[in-house]
N, C-alpha and C positions, 0 to 999 in steps of 0.2 A: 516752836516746838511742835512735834508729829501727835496728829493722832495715832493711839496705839490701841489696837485690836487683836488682843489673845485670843486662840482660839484653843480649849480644851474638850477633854470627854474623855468617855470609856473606846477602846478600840475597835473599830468594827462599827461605827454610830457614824462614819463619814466629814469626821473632822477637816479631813486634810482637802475632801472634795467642795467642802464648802468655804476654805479657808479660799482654795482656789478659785472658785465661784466669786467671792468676795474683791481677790485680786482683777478680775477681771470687769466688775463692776465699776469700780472705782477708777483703773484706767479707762473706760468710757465716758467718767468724766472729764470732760473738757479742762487742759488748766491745772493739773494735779499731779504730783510726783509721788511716786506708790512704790514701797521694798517690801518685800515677800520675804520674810526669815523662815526658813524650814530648821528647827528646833528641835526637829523627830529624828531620831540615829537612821530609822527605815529611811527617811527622806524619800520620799514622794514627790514630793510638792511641783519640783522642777516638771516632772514628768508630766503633769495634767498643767502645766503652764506651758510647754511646748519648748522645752529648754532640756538637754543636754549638759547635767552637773559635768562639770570639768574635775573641779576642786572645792575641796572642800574645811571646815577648819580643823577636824582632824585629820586630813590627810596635811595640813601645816605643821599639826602636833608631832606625829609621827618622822616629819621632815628632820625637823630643828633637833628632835630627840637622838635623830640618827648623824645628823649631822648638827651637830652643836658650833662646830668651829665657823659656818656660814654667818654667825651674827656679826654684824660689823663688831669693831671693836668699841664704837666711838656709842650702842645703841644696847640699851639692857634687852632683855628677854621677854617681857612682857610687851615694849614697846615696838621691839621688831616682830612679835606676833602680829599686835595690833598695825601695825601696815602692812605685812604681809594677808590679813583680814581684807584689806581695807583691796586689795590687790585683785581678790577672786571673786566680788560682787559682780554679778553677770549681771550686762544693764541689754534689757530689749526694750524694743517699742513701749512706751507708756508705765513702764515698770523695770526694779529691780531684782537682781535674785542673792541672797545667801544664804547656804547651807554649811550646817551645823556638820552631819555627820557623826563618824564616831572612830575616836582614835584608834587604829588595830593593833599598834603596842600597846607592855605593859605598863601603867602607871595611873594615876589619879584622874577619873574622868570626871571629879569636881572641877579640875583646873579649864575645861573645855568650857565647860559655863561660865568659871570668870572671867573668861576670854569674852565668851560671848557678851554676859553681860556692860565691861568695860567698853565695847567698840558700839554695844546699840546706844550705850549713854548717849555717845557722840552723833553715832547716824541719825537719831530719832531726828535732830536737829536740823538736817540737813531734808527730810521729806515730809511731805502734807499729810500724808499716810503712813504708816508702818501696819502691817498685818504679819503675828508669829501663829504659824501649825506646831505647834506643844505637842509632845509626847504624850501617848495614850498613857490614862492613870493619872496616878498621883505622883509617883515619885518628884517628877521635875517640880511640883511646886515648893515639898521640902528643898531641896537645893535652889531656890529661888531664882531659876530661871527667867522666868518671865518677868519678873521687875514689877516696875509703876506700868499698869495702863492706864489709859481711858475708861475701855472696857472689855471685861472678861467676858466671852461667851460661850458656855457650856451649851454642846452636842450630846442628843442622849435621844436615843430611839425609845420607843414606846413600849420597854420591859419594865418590868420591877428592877434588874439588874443596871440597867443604866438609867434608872433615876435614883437610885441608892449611889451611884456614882456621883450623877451630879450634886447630889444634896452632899456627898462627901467630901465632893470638892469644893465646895461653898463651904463648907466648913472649917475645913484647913487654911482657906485663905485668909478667913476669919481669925484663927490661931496660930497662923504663922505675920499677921498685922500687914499681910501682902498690900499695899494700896491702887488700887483701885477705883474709879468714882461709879462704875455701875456694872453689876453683874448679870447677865442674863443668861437665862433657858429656851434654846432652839430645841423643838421634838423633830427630828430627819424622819423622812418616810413613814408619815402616818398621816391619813387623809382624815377620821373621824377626829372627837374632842378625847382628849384626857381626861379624868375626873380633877374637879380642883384641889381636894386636898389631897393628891397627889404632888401634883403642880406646887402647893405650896408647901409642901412637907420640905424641897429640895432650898427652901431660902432663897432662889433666886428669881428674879422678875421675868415672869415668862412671857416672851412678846412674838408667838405664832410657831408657825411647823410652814415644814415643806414637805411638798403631798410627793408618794411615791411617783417615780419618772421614769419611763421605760427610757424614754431617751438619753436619759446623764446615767442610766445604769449599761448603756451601751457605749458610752465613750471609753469607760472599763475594761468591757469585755474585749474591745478594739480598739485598744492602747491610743485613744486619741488623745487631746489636751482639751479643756474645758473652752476654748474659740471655738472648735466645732460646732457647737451645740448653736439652736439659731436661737435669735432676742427673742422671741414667743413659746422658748421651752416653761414647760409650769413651773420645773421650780427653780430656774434663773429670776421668772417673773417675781414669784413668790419672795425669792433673797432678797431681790430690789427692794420692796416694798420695807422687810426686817431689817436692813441696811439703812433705809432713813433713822430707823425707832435707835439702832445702835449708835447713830452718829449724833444724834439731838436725846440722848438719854432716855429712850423709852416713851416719849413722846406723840 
């Protein structure tokens, strides 16, 4: 069974750059099979990975919807999703890709996450890693997106606004009985301390920040992918280090 690392937040707190950060750490270990599920309709993720979405599993939704008569005969609907899933995993060097998307026909975009949820059942199984970039907010947790992790790790810059997020998030996962074995609080782009009862008002285990980085805010501005950046950027270093604490439980 994969480790699984959610990665949530409020938007704009650089979720998806650090989920990417994260993927690329973990392909530098030696020895290790790593899927990247982009979860987010925006989908990003490919992009700072150095990958070019082809397809996606709403653009499968939309497919089937429009052509319905392509299902074998011999293969129900859910099932020819799920291979047809299983088909647009973009595999590179050291890592995998699938993206979620968002169906552009009319109909139930609940259906999109049963899909998804259904097929990660199975992938989780098949890599040492799994890492999902979660939609900004909340919504995705009520629809139970993200499933069982390992570990949840809530992104929240150093507002009022996104620690009210995260402590909301931590809360919901609480009352929607999401399981979990450890939730934690990254602060993105803040070099000094938080106040602790800050920190602790959000519920979750806060295990460091990563310091602002003119350099990973330039991969951005020039559409590069997170390889770019070399091993001694601060806060590649810095992730490394929060990447042990998240994979050994805070530790």
């Amino acid at each position: 069974m994969g480790f699984t690392i959610a990665i949530a937040g409020k938007g704009g707190t650089g979720k998806t750059t650090i989920a990417a950060l994260i993927i690329r750490l973990l392909k530098e270990r030696k020895g290790v099979s790593v899927l990247g599920i982009d979860a987010d309709p925006n989908s990003n993720l490919g992009e700072l990975l150095g990958l070019k979405v082809k397809e996606t599993i709403g653009n499968i939704l939309d497919e089937v919807a429009a052509h319905p008569d392509k299902i074998p005969a011999a293969m129900t609907k859910d099932r020819f999703l799920e291979y047809r899933v299983q088909t647009i995993i973009q595999e590179d060097e050291g890592f995998d890709l699938l993206t979620m998307g968002r169906p552009e026909g009319p109909g139930c975009y609940c259906y999109v996450n049963n899909v998804l949820r259904n097929v990660m059942s199975r992938l989780i199984k098949d890599y040492d890693f799994v890492v999902i970039d979660n939609e900004a907010g909340l919504e995705h947790f009520s629809r139970k997106t993200t499933g069982s992790t390992n570990a949840l790790v809530v992104i929240s810059d150093a507002t009022a606004a996104g620690l009210r997020a995260a402590e909301r998030i931590s809360e919901l996962v609480e009352e929607l009985k999401i399981k979990t074995k450890n939730k934690f609080l990254v602060i993105n782009r803040r070099d000094e301390e938080i106040g602790k009862e800050k920190i602790n008002n959000t519920g979750l285990n806060y295990i460091g920040r990563i310091p602002e980085d003119s350099q990973l805010t330039g991969i951005s501005i020039e559409n590069n992918s997170v390889f770019s950046l070399k091993k001694n950027t601060a806060s590649l270093m810095a992730l490394a280090g929060l990447l042990d604490k998240i994979i050994t439980g805070g530790i």
